[in-house]
C-alpha beads as a LAMMPS data file, in Angstrom:
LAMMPS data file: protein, C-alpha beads

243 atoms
242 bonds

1 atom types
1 bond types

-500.0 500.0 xlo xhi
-500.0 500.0 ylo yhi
-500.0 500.0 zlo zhi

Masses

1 110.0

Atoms # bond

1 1 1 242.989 321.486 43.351
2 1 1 243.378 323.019 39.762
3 1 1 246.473 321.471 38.149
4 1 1 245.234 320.655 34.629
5 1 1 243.341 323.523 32.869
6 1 1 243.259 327.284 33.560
7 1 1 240.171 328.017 35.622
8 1 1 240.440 331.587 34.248
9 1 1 239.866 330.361 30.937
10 1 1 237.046 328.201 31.894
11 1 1 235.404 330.370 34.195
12 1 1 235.458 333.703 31.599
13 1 1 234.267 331.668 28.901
14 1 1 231.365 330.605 30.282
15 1 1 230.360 333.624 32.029
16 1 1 229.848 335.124 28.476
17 1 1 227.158 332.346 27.825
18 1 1 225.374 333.193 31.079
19 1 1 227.238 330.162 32.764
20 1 1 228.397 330.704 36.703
21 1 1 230.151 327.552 37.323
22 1 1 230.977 326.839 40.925
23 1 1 234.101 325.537 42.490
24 1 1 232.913 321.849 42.440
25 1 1 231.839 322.407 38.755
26 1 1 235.262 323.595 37.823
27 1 1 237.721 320.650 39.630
28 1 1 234.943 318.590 38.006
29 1 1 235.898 319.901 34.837
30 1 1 239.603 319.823 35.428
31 1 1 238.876 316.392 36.484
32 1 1 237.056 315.304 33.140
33 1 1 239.945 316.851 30.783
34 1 1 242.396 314.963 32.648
35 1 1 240.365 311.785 32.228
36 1 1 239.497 312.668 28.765
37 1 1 243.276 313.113 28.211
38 1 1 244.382 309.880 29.641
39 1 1 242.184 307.941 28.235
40 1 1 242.421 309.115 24.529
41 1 1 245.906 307.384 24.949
42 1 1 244.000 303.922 24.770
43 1 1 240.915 304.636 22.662
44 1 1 240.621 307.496 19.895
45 1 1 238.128 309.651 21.925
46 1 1 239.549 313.300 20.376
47 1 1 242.032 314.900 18.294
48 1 1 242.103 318.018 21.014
49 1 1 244.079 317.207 23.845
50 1 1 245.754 320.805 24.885
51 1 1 244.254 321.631 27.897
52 1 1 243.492 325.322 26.712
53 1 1 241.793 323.479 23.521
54 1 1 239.790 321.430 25.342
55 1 1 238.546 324.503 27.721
56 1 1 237.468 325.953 24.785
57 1 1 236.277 323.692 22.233
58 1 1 235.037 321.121 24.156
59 1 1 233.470 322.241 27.411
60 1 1 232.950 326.631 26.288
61 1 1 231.251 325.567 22.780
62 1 1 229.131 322.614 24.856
63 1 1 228.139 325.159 27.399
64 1 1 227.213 327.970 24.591
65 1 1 224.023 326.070 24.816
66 1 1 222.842 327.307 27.783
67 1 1 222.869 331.433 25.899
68 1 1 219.921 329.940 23.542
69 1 1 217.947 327.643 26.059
70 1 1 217.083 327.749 29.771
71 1 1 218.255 324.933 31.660
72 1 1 216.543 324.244 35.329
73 1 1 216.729 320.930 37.490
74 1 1 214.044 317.798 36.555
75 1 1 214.712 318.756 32.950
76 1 1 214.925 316.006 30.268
77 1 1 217.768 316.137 28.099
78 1 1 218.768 313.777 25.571
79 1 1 222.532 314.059 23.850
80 1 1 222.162 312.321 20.182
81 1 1 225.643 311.092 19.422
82 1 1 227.384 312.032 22.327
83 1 1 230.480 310.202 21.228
84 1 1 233.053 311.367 24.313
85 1 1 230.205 312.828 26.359
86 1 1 229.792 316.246 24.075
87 1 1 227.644 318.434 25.070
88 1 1 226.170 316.484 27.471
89 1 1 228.822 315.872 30.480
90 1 1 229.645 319.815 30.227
91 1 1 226.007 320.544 30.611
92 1 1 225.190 317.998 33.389
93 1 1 228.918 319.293 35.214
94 1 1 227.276 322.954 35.187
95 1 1 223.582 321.626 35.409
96 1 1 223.394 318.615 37.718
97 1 1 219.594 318.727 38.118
98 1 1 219.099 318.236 34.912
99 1 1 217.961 314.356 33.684
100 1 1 220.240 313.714 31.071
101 1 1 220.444 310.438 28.608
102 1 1 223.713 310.319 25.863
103 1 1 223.310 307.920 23.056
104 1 1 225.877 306.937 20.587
105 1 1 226.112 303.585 18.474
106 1 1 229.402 303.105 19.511
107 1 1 230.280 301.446 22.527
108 1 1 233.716 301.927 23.378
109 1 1 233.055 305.195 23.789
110 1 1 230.320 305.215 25.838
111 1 1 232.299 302.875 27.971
112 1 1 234.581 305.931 28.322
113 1 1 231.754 308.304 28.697
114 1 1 230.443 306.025 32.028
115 1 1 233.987 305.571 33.321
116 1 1 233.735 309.375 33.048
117 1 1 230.756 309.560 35.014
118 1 1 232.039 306.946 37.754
119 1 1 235.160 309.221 38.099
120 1 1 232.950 312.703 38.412
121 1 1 230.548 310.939 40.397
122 1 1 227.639 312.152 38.477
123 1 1 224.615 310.507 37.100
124 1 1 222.907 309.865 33.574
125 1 1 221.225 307.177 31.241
126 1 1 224.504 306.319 28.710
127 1 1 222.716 304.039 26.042
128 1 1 224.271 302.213 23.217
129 1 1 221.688 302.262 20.646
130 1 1 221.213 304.115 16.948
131 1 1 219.544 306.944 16.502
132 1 1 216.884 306.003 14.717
133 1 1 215.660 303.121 16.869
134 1 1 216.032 305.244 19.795
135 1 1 213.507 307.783 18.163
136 1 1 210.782 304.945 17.561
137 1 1 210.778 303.775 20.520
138 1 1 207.436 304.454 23.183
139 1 1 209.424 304.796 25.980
140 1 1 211.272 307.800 25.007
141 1 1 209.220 308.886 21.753
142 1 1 208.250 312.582 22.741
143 1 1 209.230 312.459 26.360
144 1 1 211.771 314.916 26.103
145 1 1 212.458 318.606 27.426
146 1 1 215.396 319.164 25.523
147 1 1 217.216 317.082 22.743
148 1 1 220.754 318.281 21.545
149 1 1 223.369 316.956 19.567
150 1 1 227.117 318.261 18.259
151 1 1 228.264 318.199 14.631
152 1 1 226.773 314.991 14.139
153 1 1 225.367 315.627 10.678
154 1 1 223.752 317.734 8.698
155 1 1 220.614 319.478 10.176
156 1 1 217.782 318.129 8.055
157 1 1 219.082 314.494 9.525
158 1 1 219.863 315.916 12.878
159 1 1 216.072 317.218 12.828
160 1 1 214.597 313.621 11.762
161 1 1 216.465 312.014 14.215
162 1 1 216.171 313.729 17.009
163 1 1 212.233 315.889 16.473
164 1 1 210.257 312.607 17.292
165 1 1 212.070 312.505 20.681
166 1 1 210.684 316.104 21.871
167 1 1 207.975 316.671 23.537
168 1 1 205.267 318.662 22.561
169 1 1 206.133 322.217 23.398
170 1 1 210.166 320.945 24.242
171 1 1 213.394 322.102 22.341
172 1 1 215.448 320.889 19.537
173 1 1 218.945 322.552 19.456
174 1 1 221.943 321.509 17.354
175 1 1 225.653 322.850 18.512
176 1 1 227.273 323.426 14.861
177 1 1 229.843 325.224 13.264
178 1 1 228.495 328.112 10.961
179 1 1 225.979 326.628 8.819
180 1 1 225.463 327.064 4.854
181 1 1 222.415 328.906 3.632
182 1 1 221.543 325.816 1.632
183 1 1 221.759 323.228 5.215
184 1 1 219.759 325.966 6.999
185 1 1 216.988 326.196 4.583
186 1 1 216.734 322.546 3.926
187 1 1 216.982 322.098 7.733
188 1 1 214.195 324.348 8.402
189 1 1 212.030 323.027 6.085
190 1 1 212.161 319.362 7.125
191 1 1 211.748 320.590 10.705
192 1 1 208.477 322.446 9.644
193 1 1 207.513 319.080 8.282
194 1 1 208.060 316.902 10.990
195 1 1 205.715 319.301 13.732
196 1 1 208.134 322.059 14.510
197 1 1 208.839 325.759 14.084
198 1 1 212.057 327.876 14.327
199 1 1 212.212 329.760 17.770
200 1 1 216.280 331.486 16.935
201 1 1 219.174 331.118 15.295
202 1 1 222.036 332.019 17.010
203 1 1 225.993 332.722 15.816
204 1 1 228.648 333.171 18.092
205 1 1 232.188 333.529 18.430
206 1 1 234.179 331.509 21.119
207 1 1 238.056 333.466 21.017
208 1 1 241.140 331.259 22.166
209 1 1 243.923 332.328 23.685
210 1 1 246.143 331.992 20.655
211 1 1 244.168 334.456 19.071
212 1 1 242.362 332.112 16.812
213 1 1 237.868 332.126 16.902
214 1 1 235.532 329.549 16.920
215 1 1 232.630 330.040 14.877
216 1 1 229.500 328.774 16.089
217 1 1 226.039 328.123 15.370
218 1 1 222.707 326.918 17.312
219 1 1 219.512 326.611 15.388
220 1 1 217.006 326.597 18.074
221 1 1 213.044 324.451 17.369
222 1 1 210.170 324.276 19.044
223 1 1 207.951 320.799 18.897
224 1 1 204.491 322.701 17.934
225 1 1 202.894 318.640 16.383
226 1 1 203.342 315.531 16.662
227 1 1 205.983 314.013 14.467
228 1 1 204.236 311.510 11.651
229 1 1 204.760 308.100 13.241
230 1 1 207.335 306.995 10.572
231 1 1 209.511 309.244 11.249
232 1 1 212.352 308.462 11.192
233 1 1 212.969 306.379 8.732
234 1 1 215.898 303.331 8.889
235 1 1 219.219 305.139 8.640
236 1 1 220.071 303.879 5.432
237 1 1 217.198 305.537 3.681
238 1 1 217.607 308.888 5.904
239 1 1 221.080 309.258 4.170
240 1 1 219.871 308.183 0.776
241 1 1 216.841 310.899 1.088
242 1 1 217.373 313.253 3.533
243 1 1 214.653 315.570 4.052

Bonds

1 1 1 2
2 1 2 3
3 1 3 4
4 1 4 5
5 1 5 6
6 1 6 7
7 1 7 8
8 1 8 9
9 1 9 10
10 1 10 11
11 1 11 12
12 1 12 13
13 1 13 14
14 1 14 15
15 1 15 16
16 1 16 17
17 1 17 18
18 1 18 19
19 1 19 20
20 1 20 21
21 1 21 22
22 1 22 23
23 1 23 24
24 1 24 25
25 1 25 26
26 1 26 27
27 1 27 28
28 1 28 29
29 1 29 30
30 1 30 31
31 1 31 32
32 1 32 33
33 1 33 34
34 1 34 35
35 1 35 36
36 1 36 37
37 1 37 38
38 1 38 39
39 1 39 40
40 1 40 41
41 1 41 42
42 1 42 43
43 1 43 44
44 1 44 45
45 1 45 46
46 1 46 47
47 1 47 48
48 1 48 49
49 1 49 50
50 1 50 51
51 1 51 52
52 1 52 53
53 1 53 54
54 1 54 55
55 1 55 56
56 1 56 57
57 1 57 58
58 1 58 59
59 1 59 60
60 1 60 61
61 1 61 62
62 1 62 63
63 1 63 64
64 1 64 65
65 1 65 66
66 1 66 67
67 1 67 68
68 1 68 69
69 1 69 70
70 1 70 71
71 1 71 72
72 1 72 73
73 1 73 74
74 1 74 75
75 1 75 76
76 1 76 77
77 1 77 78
78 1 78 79
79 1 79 80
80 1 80 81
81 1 81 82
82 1 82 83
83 1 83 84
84 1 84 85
85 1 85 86
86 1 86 87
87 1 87 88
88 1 88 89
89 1 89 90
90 1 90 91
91 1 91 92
92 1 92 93
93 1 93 94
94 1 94 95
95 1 95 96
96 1 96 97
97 1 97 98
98 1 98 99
99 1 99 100
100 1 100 101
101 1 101 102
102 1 102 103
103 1 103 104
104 1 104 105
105 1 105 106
106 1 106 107
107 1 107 108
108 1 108 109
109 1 109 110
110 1 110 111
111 1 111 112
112 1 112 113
113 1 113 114
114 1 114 115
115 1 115 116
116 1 116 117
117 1 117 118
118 1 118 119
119 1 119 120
120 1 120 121
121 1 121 122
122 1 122 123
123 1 123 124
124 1 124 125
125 1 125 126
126 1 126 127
127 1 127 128
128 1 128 129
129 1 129 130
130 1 130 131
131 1 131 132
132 1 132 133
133 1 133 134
134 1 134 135
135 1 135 136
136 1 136 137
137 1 137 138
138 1 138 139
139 1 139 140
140 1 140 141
141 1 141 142
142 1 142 143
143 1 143 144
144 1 144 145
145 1 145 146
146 1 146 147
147 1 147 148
148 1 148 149
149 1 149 150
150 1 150 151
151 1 151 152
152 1 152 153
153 1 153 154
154 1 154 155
155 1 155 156
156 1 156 157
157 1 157 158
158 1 158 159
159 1 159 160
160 1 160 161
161 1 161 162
162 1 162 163
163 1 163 164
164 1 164 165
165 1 165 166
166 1 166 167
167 1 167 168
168 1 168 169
169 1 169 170
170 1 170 171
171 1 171 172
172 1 172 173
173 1 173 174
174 1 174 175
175 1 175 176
176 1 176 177
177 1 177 178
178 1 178 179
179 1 179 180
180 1 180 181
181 1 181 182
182 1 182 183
183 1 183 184
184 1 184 185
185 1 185 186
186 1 186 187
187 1 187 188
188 1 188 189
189 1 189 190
190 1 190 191
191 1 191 192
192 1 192 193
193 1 193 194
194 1 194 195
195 1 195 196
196 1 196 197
197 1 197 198
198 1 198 199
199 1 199 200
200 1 200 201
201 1 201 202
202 1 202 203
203 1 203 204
204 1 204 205
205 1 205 206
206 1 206 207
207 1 207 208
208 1 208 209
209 1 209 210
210 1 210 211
211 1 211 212
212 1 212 213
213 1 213 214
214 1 214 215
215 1 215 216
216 1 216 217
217 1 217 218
218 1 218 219
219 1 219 220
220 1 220 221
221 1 221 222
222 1 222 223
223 1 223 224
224 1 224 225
225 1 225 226
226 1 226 227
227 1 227 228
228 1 228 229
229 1 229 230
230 1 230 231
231 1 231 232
232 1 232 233
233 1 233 234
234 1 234 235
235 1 235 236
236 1 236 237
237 1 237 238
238 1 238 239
239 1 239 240
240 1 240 241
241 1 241 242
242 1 242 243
């Protein structure tokens, strides 16, 4: 039974990204929030913890994905700094065919985000690991449908650490808020470098009830080559010389 957020909200929202949630989908979401809520009294998970707020900025602006790319069951997605499960529990909650692995170098976290998983009693790979070993290893090294990540960093990082993961022909799609001419050109260019090329860029607008809006971003690639087997580089030199 709904007791937690408004299923109005929810449901609306996501409708206007192409999103039909069903009825499990949504007490799984009102289940998550509550969880999300509860916990965040122990361990600093979020600074959003109105239910309204969390309808909106957590699971709408995850699920805003799903407007740019096609999601469809046996699909590989990987969640790059997932940090409280953003965007990937939203996306496996409305997609549960989907094969989804969250990273994040923090741990206490992702023991939240598997607690999370327990309670919804969904499955995905939750690995504690950086970025940038993730992306050299074989095992996962262009294996990937779909790799997706939410105001992590800036893109020309976002694109080093997360293009070697793609497959060839697979997505690379950032969540972000509105981004600067300056991050979008220097994003697109190091993207071009490392064997991709821009498929959309799409801005949106995600109202809340208060009467406040959201502004949104997602900066859609396309893996067309392989990324040069160096890439990427150790985190400290990726911040020192971004792309």
């Amino acid at each position: 039974m709904i007791d937690f957020i408004s299923p109005e909200l929810l449901v609306k929202g996501s409708r206007e990204f192409g999103v039909n949630l069903s009825d499990e989908a949504v007490e799984r979401f009102n289940m998550f929030a509550k969880f999300l809520c509860e916990q965040n009294e122990h361990i600093n998970l979020t600074r959003i913890v109105e239910p309204e707020k969390i309808v909106t900025r957590h699971f709408i602006d995850s699920l805003a994905l799903c407007a740019a790319v096609p999601f469809y069951d046996g699909m590989k997605v990987c969640d790059i700094g997932t940090g409280a499960g953003f965007p990937g529990i939203p996306l496996l909650i409305a997609h549960p065919g989907i094969h989804l692995t969250m990273i994040d170098s923090t741990n206490k976290k992702l023991d939240f985000v598997r607690a999370a998983l327990r309670e919804l009693e969904l499955d995905a790979n939750v690995i504690t690991v950086r970025a940038e070993d993730f992306g050299q290893n074989e095992k996962v090294r262009e294996k990937y449908d779909l790799v997706t990540s939410r105001a992590v960093a800036q893109l020309s990082v976002l694109v080093e650490y997360s293009l070697p993961l793609c497959r060839m022909g697979g997505k690379f799609a950032p969540l972000k808020a509105v981004l600067s001419d300056e991050e979008r050109t220097n994003g697109i260019r190091a993207a071009n470098f490392l064997g991709s090329c821009l498929l959309g860029d799409y801005k949106f607008d995600i109202p809340e009830p208060d009467g406040e809006v959201l502004k949104r971003e997602i900066i859609l690639f396309q893996k067309t080559a392989h990324t040069p087997a160096e890439y990427p580089r150790n985190g400290s030199k990726i911040a020192k010389r971004p792309l």
